[in-house]
HTML snippet that shows the backbone in 3Dmol.js (N, CA, C, O; Angstrom):
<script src="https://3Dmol.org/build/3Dmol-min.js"></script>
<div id="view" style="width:600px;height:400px;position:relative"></div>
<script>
const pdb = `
ATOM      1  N   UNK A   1     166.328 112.510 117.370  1.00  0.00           N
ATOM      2  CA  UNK A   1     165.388 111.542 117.917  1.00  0.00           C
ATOM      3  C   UNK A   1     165.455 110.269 117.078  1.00  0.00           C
ATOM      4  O   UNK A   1     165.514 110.293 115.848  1.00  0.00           O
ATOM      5  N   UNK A   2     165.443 109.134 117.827  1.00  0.00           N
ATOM      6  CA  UNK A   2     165.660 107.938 117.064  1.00  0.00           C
ATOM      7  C   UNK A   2     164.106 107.192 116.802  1.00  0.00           C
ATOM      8  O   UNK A   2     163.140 107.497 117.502  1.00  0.00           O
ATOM      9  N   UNK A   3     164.038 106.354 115.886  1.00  0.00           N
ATOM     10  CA  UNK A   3     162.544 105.859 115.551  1.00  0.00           C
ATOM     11  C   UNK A   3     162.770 105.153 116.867  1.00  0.00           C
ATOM     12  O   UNK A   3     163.788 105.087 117.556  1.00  0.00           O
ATOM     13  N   UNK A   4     161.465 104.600 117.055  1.00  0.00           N
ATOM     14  CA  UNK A   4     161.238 103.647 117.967  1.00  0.00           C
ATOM     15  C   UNK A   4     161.449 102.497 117.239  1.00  0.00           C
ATOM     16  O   UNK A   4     161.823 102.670 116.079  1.00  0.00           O
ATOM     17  N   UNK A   5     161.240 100.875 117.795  1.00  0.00           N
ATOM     18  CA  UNK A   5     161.101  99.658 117.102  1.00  0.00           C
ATOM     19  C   UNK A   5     159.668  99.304 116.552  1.00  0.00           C
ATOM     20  O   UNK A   5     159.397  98.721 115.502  1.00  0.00           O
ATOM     21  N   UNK A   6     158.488  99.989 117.887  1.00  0.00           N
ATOM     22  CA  UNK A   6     156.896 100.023 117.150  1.00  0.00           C
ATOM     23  C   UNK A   6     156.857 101.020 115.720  1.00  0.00           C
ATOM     24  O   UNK A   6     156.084 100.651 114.836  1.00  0.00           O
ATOM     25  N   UNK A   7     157.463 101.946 115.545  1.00  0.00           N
ATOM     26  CA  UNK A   7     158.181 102.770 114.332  1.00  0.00           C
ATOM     27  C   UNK A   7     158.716 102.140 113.110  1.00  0.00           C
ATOM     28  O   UNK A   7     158.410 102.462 111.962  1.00  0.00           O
ATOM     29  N   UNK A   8     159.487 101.275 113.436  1.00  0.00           N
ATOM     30  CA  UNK A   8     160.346 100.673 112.295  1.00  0.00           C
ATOM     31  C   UNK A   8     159.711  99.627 112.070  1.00  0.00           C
ATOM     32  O   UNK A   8     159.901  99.051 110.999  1.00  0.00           O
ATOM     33  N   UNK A   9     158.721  99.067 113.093  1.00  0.00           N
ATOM     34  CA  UNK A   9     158.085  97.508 112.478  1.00  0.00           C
ATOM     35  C   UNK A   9     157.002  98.009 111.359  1.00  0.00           C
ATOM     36  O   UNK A   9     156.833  97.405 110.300  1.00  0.00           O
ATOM     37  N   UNK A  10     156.055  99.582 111.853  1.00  0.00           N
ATOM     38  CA  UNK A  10     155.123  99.954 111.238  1.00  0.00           C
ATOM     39  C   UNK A  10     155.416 100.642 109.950  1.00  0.00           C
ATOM     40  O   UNK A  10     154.579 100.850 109.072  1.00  0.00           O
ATOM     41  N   UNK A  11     156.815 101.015 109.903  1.00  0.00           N
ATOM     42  CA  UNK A  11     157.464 101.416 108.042  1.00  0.00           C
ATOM     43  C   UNK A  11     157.500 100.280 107.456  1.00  0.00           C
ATOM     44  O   UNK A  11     156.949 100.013 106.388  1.00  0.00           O
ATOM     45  N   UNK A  12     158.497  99.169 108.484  1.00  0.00           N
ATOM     46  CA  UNK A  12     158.851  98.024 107.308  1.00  0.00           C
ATOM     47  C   UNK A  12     157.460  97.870 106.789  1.00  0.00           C
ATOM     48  O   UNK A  12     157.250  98.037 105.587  1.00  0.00           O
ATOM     49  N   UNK A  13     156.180  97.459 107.885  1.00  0.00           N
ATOM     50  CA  UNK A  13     155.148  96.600 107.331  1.00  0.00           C
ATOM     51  C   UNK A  13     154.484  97.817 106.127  1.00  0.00           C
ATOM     52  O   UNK A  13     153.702  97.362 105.292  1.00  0.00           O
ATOM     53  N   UNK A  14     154.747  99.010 106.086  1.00  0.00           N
ATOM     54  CA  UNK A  14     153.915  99.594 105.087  1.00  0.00           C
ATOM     55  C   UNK A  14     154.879  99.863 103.845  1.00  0.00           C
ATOM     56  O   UNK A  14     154.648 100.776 103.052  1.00  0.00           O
ATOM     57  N   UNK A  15     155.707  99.218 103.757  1.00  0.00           N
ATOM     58  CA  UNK A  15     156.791  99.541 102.541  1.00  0.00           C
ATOM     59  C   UNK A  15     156.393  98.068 101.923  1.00  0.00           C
ATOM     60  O   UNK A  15     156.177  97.916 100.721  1.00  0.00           O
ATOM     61  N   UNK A  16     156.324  97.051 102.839  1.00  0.00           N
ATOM     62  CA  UNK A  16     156.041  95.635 101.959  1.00  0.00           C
ATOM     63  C   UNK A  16     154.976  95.776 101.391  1.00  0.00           C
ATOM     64  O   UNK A  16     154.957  95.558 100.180  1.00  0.00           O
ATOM     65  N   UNK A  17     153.668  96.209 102.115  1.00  0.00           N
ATOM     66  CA  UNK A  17     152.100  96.583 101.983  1.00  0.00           C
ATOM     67  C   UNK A  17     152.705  97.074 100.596  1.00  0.00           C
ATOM     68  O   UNK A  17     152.276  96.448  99.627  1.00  0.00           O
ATOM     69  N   UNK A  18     153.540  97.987 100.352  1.00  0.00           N
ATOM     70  CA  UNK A  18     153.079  99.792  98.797  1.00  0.00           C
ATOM     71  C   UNK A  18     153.888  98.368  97.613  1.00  0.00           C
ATOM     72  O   UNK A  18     153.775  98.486  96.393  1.00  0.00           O
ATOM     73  N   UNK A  19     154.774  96.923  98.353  1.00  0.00           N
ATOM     74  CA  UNK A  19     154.988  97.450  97.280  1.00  0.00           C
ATOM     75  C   UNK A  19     154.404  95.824  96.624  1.00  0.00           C
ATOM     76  O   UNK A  19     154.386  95.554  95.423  1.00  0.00           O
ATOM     77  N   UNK A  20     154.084  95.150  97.425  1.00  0.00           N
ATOM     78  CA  UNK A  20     152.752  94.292  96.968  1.00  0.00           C
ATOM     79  C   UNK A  20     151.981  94.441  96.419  1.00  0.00           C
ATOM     80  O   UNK A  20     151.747  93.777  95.409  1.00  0.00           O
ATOM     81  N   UNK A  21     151.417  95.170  96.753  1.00  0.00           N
ATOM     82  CA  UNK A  21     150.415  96.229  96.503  1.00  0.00           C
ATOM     83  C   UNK A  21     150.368  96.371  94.739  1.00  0.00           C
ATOM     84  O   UNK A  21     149.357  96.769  94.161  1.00  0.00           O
ATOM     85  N   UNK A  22     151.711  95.950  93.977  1.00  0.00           N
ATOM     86  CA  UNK A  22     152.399  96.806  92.667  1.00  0.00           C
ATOM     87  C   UNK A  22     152.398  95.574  92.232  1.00  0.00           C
ATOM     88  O   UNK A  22     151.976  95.475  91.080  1.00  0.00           O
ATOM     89  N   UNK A  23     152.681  94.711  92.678  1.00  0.00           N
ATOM     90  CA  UNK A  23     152.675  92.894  91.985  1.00  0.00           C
ATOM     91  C   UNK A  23     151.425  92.607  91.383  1.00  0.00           C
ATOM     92  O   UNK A  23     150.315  93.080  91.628  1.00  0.00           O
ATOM     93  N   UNK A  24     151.840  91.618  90.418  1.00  0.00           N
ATOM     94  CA  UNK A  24     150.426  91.205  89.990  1.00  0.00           C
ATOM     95  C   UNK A  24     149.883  90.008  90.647  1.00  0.00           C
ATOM     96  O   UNK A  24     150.592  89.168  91.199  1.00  0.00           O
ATOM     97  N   UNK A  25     148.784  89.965  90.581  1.00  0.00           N
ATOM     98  CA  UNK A  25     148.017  88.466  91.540  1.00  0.00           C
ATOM     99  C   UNK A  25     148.902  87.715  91.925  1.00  0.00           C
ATOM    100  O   UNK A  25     149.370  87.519  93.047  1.00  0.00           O
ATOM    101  N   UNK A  26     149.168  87.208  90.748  1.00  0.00           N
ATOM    102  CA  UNK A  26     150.041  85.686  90.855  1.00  0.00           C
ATOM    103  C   UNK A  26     151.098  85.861  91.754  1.00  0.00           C
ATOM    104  O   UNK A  26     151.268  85.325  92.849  1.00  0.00           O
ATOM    105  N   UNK A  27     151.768  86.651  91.178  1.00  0.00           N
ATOM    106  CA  UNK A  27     153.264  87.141  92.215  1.00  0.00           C
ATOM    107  C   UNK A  27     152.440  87.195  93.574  1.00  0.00           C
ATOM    108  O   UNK A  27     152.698  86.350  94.431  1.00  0.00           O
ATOM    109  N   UNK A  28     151.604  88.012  93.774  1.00  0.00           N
ATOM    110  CA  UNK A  28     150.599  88.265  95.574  1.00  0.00           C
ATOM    111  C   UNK A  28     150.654  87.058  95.855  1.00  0.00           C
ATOM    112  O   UNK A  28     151.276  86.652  96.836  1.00  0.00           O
ATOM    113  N   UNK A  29     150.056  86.339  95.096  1.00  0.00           N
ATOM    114  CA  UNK A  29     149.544  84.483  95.939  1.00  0.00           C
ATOM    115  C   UNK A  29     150.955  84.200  96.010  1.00  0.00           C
ATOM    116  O   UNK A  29     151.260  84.116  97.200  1.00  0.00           O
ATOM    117  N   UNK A  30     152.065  83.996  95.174  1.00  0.00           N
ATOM    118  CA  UNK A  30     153.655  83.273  95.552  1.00  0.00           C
ATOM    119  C   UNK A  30     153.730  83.336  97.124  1.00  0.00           C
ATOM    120  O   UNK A  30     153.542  82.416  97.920  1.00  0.00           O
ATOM    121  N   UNK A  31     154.197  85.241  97.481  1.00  0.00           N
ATOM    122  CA  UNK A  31     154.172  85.521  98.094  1.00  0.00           C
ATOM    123  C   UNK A  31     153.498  85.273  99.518  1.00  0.00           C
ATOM    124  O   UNK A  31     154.062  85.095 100.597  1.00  0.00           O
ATOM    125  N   UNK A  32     152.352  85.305  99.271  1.00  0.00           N
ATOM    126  CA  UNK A  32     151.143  84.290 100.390  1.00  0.00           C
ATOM    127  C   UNK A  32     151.672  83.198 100.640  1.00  0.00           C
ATOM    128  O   UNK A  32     151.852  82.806 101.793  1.00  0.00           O
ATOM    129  N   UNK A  33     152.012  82.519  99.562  1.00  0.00           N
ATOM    130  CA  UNK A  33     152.180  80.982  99.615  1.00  0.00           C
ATOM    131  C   UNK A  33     153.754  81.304 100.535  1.00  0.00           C
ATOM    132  O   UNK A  33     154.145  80.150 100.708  1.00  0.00           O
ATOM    133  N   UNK A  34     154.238  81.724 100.832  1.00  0.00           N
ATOM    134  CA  UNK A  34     155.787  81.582 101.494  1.00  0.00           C
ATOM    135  C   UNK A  34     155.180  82.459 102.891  1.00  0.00           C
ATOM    136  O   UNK A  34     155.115  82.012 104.036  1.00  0.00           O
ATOM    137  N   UNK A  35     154.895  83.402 102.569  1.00  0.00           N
ATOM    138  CA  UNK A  35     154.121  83.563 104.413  1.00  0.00           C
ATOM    139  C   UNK A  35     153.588  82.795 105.033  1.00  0.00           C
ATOM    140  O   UNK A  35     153.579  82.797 106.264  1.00  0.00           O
ATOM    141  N   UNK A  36     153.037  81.985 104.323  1.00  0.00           N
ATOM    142  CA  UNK A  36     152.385  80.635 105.289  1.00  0.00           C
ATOM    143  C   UNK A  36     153.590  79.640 105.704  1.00  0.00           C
ATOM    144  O   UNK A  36     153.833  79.212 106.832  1.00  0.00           O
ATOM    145  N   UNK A  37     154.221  79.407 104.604  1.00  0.00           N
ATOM    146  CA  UNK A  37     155.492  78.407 104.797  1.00  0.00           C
ATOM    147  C   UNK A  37     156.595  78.856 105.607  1.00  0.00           C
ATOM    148  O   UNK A  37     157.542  78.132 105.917  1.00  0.00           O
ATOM    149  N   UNK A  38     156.430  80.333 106.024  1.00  0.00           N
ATOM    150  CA  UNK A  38     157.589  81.044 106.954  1.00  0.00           C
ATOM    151  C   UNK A  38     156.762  80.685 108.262  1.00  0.00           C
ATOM    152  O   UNK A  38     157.462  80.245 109.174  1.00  0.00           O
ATOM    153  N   UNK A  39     155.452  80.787 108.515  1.00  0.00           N
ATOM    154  CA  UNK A  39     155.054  80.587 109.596  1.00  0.00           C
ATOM    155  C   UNK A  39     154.682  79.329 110.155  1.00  0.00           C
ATOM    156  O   UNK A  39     154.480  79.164 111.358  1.00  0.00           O
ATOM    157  N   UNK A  40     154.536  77.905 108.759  1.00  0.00           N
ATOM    158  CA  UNK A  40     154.959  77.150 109.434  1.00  0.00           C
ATOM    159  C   UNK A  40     156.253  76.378 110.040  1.00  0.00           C
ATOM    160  O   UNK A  40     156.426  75.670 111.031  1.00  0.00           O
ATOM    161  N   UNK A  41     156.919  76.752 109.189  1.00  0.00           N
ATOM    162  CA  UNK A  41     158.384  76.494 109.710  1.00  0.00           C
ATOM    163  C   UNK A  41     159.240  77.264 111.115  1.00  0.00           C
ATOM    164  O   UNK A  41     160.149  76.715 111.738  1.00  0.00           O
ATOM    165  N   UNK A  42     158.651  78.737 111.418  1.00  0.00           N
ATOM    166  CA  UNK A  42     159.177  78.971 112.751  1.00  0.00           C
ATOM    167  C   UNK A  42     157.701  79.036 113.547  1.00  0.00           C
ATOM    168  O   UNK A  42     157.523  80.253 113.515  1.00  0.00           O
ATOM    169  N   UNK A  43     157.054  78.732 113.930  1.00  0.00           N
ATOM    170  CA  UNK A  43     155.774  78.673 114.792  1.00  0.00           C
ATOM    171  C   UNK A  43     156.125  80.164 115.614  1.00  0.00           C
ATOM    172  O   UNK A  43     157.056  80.917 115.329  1.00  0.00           O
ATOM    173  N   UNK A  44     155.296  80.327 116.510  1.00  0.00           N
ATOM    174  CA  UNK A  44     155.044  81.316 117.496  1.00  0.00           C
ATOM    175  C   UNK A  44     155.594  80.472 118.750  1.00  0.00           C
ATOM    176  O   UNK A  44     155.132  79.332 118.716  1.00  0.00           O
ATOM    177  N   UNK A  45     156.351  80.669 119.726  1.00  0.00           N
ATOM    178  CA  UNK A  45     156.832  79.977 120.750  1.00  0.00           C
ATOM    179  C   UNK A  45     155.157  80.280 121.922  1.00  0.00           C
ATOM    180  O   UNK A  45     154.609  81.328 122.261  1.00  0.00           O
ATOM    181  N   UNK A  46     154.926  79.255 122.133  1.00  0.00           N
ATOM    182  CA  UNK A  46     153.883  79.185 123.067  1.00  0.00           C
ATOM    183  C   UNK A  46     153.957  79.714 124.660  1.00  0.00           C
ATOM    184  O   UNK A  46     154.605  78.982 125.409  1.00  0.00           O
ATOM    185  N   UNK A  47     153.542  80.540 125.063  1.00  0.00           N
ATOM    186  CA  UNK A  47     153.478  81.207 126.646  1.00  0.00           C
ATOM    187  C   UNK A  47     153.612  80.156 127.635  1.00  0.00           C
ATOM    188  O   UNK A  47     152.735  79.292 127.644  1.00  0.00           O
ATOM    189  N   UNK A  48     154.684  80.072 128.576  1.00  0.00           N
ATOM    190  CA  UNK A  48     154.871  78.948 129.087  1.00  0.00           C
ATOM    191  C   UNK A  48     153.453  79.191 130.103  1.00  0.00           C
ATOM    192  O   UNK A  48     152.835  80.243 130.265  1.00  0.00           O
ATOM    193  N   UNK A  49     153.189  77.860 130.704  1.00  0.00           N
ATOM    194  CA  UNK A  49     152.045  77.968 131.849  1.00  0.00           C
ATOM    195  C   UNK A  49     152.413  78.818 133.168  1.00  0.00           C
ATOM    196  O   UNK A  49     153.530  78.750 133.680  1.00  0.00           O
ATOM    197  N   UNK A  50     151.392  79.610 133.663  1.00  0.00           N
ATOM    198  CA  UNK A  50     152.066  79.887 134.349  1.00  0.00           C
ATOM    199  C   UNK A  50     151.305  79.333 135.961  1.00  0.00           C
ATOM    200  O   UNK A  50     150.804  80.121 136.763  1.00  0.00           O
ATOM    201  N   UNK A  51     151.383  77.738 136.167  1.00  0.00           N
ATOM    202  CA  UNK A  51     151.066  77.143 136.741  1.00  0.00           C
ATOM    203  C   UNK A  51     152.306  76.683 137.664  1.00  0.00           C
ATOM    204  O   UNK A  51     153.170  75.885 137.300  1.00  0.00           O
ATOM    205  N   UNK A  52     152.254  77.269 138.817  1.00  0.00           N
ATOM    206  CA  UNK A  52     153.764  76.984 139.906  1.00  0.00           C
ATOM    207  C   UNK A  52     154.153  75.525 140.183  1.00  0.00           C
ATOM    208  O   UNK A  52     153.419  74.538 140.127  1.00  0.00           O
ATOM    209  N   UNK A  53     155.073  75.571 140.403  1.00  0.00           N
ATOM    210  CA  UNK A  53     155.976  73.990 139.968  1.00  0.00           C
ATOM    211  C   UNK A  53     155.560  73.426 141.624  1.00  0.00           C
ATOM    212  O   UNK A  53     155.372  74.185 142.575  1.00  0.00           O
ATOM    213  N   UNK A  54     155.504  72.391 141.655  1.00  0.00           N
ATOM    214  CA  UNK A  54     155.165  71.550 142.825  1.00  0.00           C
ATOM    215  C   UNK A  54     156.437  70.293 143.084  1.00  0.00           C
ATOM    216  O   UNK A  54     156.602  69.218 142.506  1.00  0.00           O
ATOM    217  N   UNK A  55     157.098  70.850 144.031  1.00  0.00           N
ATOM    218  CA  UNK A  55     158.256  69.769 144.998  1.00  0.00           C
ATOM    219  C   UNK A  55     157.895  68.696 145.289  1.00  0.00           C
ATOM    220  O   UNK A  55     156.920  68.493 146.013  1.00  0.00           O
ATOM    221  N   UNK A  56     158.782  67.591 144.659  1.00  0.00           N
ATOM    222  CA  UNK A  56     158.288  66.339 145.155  1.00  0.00           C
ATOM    223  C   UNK A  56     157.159  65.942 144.235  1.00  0.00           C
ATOM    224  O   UNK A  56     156.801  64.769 144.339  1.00  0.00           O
ATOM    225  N   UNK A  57     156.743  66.442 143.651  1.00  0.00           N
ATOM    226  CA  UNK A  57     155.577  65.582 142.484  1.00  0.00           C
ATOM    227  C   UNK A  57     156.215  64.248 142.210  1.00  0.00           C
ATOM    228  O   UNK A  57     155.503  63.297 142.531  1.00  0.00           O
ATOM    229  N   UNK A  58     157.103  64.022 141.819  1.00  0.00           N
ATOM    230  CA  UNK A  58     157.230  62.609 141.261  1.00  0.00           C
ATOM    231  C   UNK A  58     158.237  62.052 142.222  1.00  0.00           C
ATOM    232  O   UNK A  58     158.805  61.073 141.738  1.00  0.00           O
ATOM    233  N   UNK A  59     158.659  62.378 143.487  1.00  0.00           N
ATOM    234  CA  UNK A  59     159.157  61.411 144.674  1.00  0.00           C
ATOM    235  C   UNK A  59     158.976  60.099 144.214  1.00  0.00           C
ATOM    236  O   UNK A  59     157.957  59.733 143.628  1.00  0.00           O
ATOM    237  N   UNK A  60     160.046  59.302 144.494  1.00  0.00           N
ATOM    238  CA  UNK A  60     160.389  57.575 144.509  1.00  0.00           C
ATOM    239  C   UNK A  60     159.563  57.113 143.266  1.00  0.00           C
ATOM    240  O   UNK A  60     158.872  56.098 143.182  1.00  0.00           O
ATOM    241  N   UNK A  61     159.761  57.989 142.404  1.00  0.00           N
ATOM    242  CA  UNK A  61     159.988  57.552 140.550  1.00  0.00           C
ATOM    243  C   UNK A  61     161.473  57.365 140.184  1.00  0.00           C
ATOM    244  O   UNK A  61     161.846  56.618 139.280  1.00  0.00           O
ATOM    245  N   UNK A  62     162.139  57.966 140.814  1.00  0.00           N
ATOM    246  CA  UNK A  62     163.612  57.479 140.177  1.00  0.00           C
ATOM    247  C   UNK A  62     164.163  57.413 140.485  1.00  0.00           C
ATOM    248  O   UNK A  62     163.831  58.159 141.406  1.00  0.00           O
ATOM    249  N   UNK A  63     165.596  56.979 140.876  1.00  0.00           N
ATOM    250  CA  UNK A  63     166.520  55.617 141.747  1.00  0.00           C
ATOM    251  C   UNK A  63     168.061  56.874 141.062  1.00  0.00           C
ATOM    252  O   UNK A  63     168.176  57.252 139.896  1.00  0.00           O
ATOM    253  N   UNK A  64     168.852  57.179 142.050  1.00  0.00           N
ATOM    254  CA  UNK A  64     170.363  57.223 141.502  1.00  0.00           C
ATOM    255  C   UNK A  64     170.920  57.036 142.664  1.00  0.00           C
ATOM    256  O   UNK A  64     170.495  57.287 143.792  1.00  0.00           O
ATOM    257  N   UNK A  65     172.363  56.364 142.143  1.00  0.00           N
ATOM    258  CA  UNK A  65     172.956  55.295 142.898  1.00  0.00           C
ATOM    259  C   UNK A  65     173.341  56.400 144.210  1.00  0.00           C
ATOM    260  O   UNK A  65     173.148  57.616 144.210  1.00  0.00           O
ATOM    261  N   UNK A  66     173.902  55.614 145.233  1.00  0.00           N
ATOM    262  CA  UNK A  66     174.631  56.397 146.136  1.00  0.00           C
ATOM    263  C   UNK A  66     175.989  56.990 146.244  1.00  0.00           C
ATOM    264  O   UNK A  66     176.521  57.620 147.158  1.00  0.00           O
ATOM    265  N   UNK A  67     176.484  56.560 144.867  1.00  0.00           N
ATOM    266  CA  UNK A  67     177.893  57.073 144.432  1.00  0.00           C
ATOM    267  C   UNK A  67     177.600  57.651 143.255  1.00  0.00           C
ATOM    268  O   UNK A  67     178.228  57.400 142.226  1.00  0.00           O
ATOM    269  N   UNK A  68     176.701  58.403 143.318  1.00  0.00           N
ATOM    270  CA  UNK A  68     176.401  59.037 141.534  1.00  0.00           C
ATOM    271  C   UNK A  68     177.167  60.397 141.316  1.00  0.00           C
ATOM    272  O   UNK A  68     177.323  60.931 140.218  1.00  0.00           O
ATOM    273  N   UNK A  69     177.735  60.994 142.822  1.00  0.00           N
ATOM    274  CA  UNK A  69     178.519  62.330 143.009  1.00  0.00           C
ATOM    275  C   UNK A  69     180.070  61.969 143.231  1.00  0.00           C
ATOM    276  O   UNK A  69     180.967  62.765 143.507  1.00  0.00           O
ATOM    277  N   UNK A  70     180.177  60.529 143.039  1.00  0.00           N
ATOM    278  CA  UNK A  70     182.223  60.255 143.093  1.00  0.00           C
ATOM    279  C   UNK A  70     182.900  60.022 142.259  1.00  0.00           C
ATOM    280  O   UNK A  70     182.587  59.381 141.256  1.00  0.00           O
ATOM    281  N   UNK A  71     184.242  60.616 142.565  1.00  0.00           N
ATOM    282  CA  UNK A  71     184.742  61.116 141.094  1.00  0.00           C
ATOM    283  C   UNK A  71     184.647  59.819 140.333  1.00  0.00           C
ATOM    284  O   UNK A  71     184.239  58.838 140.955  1.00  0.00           O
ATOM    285  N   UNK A  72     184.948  59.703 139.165  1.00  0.00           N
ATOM    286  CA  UNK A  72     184.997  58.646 138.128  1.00  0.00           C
ATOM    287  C   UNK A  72     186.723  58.159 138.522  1.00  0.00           C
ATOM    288  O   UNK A  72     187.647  58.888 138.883  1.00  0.00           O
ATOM    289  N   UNK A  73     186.711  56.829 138.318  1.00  0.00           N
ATOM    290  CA  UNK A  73     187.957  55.970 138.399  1.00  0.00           C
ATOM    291  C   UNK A  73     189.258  56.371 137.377  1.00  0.00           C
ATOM    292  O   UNK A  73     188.870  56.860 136.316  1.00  0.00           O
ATOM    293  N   UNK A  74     190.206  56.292 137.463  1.00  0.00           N
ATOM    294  CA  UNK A  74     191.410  56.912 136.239  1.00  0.00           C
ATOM    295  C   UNK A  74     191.334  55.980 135.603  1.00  0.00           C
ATOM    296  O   UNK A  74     192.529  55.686 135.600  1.00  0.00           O
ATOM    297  N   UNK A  75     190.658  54.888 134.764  1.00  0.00           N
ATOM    298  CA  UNK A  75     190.502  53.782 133.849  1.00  0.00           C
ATOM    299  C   UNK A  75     189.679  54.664 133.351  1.00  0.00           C
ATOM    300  O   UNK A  75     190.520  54.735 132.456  1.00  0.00           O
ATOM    301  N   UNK A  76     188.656  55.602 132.958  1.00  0.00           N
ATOM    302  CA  UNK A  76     187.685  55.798 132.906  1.00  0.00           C
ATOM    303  C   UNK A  76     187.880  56.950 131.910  1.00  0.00           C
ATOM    304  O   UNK A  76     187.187  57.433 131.015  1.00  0.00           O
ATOM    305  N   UNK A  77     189.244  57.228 132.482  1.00  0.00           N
ATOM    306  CA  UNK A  77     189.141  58.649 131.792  1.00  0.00           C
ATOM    307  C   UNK A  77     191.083  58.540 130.781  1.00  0.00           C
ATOM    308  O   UNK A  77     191.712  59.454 130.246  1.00  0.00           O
ATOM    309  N   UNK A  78     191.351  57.415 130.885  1.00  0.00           N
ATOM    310  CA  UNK A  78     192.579  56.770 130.235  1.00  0.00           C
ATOM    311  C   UNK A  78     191.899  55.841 128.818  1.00  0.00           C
ATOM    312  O   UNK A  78     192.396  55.445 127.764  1.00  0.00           O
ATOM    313  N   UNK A  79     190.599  55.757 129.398  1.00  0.00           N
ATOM    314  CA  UNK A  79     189.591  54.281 128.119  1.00  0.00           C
ATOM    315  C   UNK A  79     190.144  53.090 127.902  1.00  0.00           C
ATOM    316  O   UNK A  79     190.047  52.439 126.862  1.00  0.00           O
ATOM    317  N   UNK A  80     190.970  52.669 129.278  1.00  0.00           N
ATOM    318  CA  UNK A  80     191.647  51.410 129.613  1.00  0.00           C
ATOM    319  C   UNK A  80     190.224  50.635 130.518  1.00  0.00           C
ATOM    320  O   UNK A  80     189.581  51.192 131.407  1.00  0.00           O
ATOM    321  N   UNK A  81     190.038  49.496 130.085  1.00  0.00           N
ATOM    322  CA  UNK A  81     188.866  48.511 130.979  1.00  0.00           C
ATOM    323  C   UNK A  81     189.699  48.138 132.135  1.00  0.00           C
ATOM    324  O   UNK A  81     189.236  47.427 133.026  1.00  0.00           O
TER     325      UNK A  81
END
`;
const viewer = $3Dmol.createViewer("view");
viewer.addModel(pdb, "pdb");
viewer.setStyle({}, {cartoon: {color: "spectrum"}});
viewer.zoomTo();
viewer.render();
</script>
């Protein structure tokens, strides 16, 4: 039988717990002090909304040409003007 991952998150977290736990203050606060700095540096990714997207919301806000789908000219792709 293999651990689970709710298994292995709940060893790792009680092996860091036993051995913190063994540090003295100061070393505890270091430690603190870089858990905070780990969590501000990768944040928690925020739950996107889950508010359904609406077609056409921003209609005749933005302009592309009528040749914006033809191929590009062979000057273009030579970097001759």
């Amino acid at each position: 039988m293999t651990p689970s991952s709710t298994d292995t998150a709940n060893s790792l977290s009680e092996t860091i717990l036993e051995k913190l736990q063994d540090l003295p203050e100061t070393q505890q606060q270091q430690i603190l002090d870089y858990i905070e700095f780990l969590a501000q540096k990768y944040p928690k990714p925020q739950p996107r909304s889950k508010k359904p997207r609406v077609a056409g919301l921003h209609r005749g806000k933005v302009w592309i040409s009528d040749d914006f789908n033809d191929p590009l000219p062979p000057e273009y792709w030579s970097g001759q003007d």
